[in-house]
N, C-alpha and C positions, 0 to 999 in steps of 0.2 A: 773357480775364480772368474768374474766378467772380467772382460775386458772390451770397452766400445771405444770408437772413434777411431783415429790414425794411430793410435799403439797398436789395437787388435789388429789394424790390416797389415803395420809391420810386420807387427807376430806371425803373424798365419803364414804371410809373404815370405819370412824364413824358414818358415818349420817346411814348407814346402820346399823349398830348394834345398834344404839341408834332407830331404826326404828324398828328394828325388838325387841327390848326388850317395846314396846308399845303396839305392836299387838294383834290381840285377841289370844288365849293360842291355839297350836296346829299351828298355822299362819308359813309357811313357806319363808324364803328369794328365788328368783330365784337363780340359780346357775350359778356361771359365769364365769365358763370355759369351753369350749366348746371342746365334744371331737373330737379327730382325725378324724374321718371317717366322719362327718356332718362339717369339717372346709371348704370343697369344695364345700358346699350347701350353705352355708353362716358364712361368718366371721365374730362372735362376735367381735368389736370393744373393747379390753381394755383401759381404761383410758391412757394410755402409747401408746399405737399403734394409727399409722396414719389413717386415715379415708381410705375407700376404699380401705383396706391392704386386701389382701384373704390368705396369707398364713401367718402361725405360724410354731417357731421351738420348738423343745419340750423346751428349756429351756425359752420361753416364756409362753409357757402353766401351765409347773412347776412354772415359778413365780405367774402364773394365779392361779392355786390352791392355790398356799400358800398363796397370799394377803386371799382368801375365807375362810382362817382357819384364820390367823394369823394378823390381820391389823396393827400391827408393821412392819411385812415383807413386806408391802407395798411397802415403799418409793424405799427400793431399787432398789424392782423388779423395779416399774416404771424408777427408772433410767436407769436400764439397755436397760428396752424395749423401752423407750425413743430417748437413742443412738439410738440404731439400726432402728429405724422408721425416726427419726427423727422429728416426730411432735408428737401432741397431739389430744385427741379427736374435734368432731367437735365443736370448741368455740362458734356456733351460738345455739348450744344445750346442752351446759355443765350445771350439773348440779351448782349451782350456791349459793350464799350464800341467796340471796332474794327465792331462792326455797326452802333452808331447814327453814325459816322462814314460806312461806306458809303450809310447811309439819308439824312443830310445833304446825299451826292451827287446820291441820286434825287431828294431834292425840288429840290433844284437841277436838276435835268433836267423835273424837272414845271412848274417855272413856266417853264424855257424852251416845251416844248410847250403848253402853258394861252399863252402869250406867241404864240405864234405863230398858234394858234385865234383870239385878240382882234383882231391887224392884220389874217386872211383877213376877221375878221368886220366888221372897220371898212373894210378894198378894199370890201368886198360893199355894205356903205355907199353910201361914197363913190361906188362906180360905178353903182348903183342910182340914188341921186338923181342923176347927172350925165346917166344915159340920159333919167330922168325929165322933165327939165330941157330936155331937146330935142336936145344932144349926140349927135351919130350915130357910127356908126363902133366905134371900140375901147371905149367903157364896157361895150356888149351884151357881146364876150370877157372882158372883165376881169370881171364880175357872173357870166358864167357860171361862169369858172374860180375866185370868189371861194366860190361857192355850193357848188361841187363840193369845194372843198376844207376848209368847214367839214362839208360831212356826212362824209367823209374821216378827217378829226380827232375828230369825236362820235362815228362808229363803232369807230375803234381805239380811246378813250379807252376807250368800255363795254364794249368785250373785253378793254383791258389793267386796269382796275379790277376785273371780273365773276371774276379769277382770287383777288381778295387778300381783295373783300367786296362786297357788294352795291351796283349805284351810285344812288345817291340815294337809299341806305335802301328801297326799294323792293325787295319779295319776288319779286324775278323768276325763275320757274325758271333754275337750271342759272346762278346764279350763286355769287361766293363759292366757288370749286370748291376751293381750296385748305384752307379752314379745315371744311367740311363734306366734303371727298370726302380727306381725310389718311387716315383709314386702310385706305379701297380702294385708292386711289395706291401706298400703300407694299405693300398686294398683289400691284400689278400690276407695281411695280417689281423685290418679290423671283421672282415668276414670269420676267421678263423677263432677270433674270441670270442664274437655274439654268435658264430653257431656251437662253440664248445663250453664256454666260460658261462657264456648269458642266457644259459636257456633256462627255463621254468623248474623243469625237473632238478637240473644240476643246482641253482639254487636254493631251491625246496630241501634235498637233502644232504647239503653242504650247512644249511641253518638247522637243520632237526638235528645232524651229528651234533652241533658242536652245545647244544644243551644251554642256548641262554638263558631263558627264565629260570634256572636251577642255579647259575653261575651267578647273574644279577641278585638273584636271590640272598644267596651266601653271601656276598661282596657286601649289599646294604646292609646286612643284617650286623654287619661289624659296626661298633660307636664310632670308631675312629671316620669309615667311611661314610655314614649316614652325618657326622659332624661335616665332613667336606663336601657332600653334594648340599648339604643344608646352607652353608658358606658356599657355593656357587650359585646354588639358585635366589640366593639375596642380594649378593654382586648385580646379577641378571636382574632381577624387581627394580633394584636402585638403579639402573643403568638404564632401562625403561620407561621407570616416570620419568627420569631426567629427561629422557630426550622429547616426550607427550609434554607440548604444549600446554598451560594451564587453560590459557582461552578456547581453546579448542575445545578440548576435554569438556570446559564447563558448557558450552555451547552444546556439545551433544548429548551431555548427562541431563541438561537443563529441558531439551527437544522432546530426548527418549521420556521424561517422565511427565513433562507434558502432555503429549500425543498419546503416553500409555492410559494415563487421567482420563483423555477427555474420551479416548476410546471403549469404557468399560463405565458402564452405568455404574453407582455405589451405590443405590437408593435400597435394593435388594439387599445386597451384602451387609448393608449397616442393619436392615430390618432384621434379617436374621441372630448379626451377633447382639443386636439388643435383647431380642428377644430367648436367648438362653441366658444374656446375663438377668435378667429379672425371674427367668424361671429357675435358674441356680441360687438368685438372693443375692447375686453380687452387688447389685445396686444400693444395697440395704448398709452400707459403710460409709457411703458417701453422703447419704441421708443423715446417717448419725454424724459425719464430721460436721455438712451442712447445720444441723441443728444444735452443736455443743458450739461452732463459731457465731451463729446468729444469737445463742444466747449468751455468749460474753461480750457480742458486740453491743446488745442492748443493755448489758449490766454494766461498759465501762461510757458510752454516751444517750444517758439520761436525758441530760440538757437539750442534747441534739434533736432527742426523740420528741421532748414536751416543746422545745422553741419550733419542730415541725408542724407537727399540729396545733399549738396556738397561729399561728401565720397562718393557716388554711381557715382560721374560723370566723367568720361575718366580721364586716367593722363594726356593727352596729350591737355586738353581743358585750355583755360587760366583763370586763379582765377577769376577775374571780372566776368566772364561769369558765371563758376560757379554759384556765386553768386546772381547774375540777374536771372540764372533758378531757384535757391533756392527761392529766394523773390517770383518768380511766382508762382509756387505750393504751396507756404504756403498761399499765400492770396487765389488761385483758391479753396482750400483746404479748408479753413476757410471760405469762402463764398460758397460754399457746405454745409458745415455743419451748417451755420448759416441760408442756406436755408430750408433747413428739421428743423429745429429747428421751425420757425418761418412759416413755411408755414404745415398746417395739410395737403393738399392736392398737395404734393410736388411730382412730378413722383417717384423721389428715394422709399419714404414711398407706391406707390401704388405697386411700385415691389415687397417689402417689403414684403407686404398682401399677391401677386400671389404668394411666394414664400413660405410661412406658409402654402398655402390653397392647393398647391401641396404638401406639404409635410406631411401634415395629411391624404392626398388622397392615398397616398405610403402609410404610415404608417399601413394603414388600408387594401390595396388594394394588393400594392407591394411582391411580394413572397422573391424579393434579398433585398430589403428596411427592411422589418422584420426581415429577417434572419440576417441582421448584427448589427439590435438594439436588438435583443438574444445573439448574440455574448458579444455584446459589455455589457450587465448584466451582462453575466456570469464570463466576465472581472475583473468587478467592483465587485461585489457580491465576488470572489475569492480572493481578495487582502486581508492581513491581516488587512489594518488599516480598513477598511470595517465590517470584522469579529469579530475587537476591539470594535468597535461603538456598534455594534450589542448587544456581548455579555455584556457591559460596561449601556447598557440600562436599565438592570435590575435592577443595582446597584442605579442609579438614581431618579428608579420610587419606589423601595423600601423605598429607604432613604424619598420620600413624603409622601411616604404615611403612614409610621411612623411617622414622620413629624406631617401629618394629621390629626392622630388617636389619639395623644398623646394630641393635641392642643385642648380645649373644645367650643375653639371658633373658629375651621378652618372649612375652606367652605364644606369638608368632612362630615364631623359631623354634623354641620349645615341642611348641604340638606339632611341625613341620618333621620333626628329627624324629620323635616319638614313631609318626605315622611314619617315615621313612623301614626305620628299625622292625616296625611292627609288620609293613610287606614285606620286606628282607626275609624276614621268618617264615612268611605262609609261601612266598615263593620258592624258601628253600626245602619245604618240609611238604607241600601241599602238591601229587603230581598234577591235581588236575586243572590247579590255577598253570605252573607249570607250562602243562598243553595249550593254555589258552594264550597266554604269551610268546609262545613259541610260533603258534599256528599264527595271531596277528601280525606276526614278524614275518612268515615265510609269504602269507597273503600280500604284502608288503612291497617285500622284497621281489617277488615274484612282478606283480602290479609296476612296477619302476623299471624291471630289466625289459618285459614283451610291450609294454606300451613305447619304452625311451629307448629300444636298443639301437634304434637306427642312428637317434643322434649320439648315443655313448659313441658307437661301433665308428660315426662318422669323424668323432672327437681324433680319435689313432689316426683315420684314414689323410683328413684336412689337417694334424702334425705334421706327421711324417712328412705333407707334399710342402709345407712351410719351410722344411729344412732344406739348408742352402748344399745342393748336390758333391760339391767338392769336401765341405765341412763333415756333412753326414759320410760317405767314405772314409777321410781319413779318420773320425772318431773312433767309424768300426772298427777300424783296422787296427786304432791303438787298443782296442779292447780285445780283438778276439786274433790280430795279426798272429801273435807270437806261440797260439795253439797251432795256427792253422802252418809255421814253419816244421813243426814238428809233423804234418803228414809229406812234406817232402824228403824230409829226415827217414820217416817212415818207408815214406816210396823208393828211396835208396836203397835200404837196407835191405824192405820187401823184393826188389826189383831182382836186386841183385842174387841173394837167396834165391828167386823162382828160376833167373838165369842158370843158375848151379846147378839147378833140380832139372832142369831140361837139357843141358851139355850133358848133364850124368847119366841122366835115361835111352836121349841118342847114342852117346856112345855105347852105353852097355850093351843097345840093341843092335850094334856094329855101323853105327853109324859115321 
């Protein structure tokens, strides 16, 4: 749960004194303001100040003291220091309400161990004064294993304390390691991953055990599955054109095939596919459509034909005549073309052919033949309605392919699923595709950790020193406190035991 602003620094503000009034007796809180000359060394994070802040102004640090005396004076400070920051600490490490619930636990674990210190220390008592007393026999073991097992318990205590703060407020070296050695720690921790976790090899065969191309494999190969990557990867298409720009898009579609045009001669490339379709006979279809449409166009305008050629003829010729040479060249005309129609092997059609097979032979050969079919490209290609078409393509093949994506049963989708299903299989059946997915993966994976590990490794190092030193202890503590009560538990028990074991050996050696 976040919590920012003047709640969270109330929160915290009590869970600390409700922390600190739990503790064992002399137990000091860390202090958490940090003075002027060490804020350039590292800036304590206040609950009010933004992460990765390095400077303070005194009226921040004044609110800093005074939340540390006063947790009424909390809230405001944090608002004021709030403003001015503008954010709060880092919410993926704030101290949290499920945290002061686990810290409820430890201190429930610490007055068990504190509980358990008082009866060694009231045995040690009781058996003390009872040997005193004149009492032979078992009070000497019971004192000594009573003795043993409070020093037992005061040792663990001030090593499991000396991690979180200093015990008894007392400056003892090398304690408090937690809230003073945080951002060495978190150096040593990110060292400790990129030389254990990040290295090549551990990578390599951390990705060859776990057999992805064989598992991918199987996984696609299911309908159900290759149906859901197929519906995400068209989520993904439609969420893509959405956000490409139409003008852009046609802008660049319109450049790229410009620029591709005018870079690549076609005078060649046309010669040649002319010239296989004339040597395949392909051409020979279009001749015939040519020739069945030229002869119904002359069989259905007659008129057209004779009022053309009367108009071409002398003024000075007499109508009749006219006429009479009209009638002739339309029938001459019409039996022409009814002869290429009907005859495949008609002289006209074999001219036809030399005339294609020279013209691919230019095409390809000709230095002034190319250069005026460049010309004539760059003619074409320059016009606007050219440029419209061009650019106007985009919008076209956009709109299908949305279309497409949208559609669960269009032929897009369809072959997408198919092809999914159909690698599924070979990756799951095939080892040596298998190998080569695995190995791109480890090449990969490997390539990302030794090139980026410094800034992974730095990623841990620069967290850790982000968290705000007070926070980061007490978090620990609510997390791993209430194991760590159980080695003072331990150190009693052990202590005391070793104590037994040692009274019992001196004495039996007449000691």
């Amino acid at each position: 749960m976040e919590r920012t602003g003047s709640g969270e620094q109330g929160q915290d503000g009590d869970a600390v004194q409700k922390d600190g009034a739990q503790e064992p007796e002399g137990s000091e809180r860390p202090e958490r303001a940090v003075p002027q000359a060490s804020a350039s060394k590292r800036a304590a994070l206040t609950p009010g100040q933004a992460p990765g802040s390095q400077a303070q102004t005194p009226g921040s640090q004044t609110q800093t003291q005074t939340r540390a005396a006063d947790g009424a004076g909390a809230g405001a400070g944090a608002r004021e220091s709030g403003a001015g920051a503008g954010a709060g600490p880092l919410a993926s490490f704030a101290y949290t309400a499920a945290d002061e619930e686990k810290q409820r636990g430890v201190r429930r674990m610490k007055l068990t161990a504190t509980g358990l210190l008082l009866l060694v220390a009231l045995v040690y008592v009781l058996a003390t004064w009872a040997k005193n007393s004149g009492v032979g026999g078992w009070p000497g073991y019971v004192a000594a294993a009573a003795e043993a097992g409070m020093v037992g318990a005061l040792a663990d205590w001030f090593a499991v304390t000396a991690l979180f703060r200093r015990p008894l407020g007392l400056p003892i070296p090398h304690t408090a390691i937690i809230p003073t050695k945080k951002d060495q720690l978190g150096q040593s921790l990110g060292s400790f991953v990129g030389e254990n976790f990040l290295s090549g090899d551990v990578i390599r065969d951390r990705i060859h055990a776990l057999g992805v191309g064989r598992r991918v494999g199987v996984w696609l190969a299911e309908p159900a599955h290759a149906d859901r990557v197929t519906a995400e990867l068209a989520t993904a298409l439609r969420g893509a054109l959405t956000v490409l720009r139409d003008s852009d898009v046609q802008a660049i579609v319109g450049e790229a095939i410009t620029r591709r045009a005018n870079a690549v001669e076609i005078g060649p490339g046309l010669g040649k596919m002319l010239e296989k379709v004339v040597t395949d006979g392909g051409h020979r279809k279009v001749v015939d459509l040519v020739c069945v449409r030229a002869h119904d166009w002359l069989v259905e305008h007659v008129d057209s034909v004779m009022n053309a050629v009367q108009g071409g003829a002398p003024g000075w010729t007499p109508r009749f005549v006219d006429k009479r040479v009209g009638e002739r060249v339309y029938k001459e005309l019409l039996r022409f073309v009814t002869e290429m129609r009907d005859m495949p092997e008609h002289p006209a059609r074999g001219s036809i052919d030399t005339f294609l097979t020279d013209f691919a032979a230019d095409l390809q050969n000709d230095a002034d033949t190319r250069a005026r079919v460049e010309r004539l490209k760059s003619e074409i290609l320059g016009r606007s309605e050219v440029q419209d078409v061009i650019a106007s393509a985009w919008s076209s093949v956009r709109t299908m392919i949305l279309s497409a994506a949208e559609d669960e049963r269009s032929e897009l989708r369809l072959r997408a699923r198919a092809s999914l299903m159909s690698l599924g299989a070979k990756l799951a059946s095939d080892a040596r595709l298998q190998g080569k997915l695995d190995g791109w993966l480890e090449d990969a994976a490997v390539y990302v950790v030794t090139t980026y590990r410094a800034e992974i490794t730095s990623l841990i190092s620069e967290t850790v020193a982000g968290w705000d030193a007070d926070q980061t202890s007490k978090k620990i503590e609510a997390h791993i406190g209430r194991d760590l009560q159980f080695i003072r538990i331990n150190g009693t028990v052990v202590g005391a035991l070793a104590g037994l074991a040692i009274y019992t050996v001196s004495h039996a050696l007449g000691g």
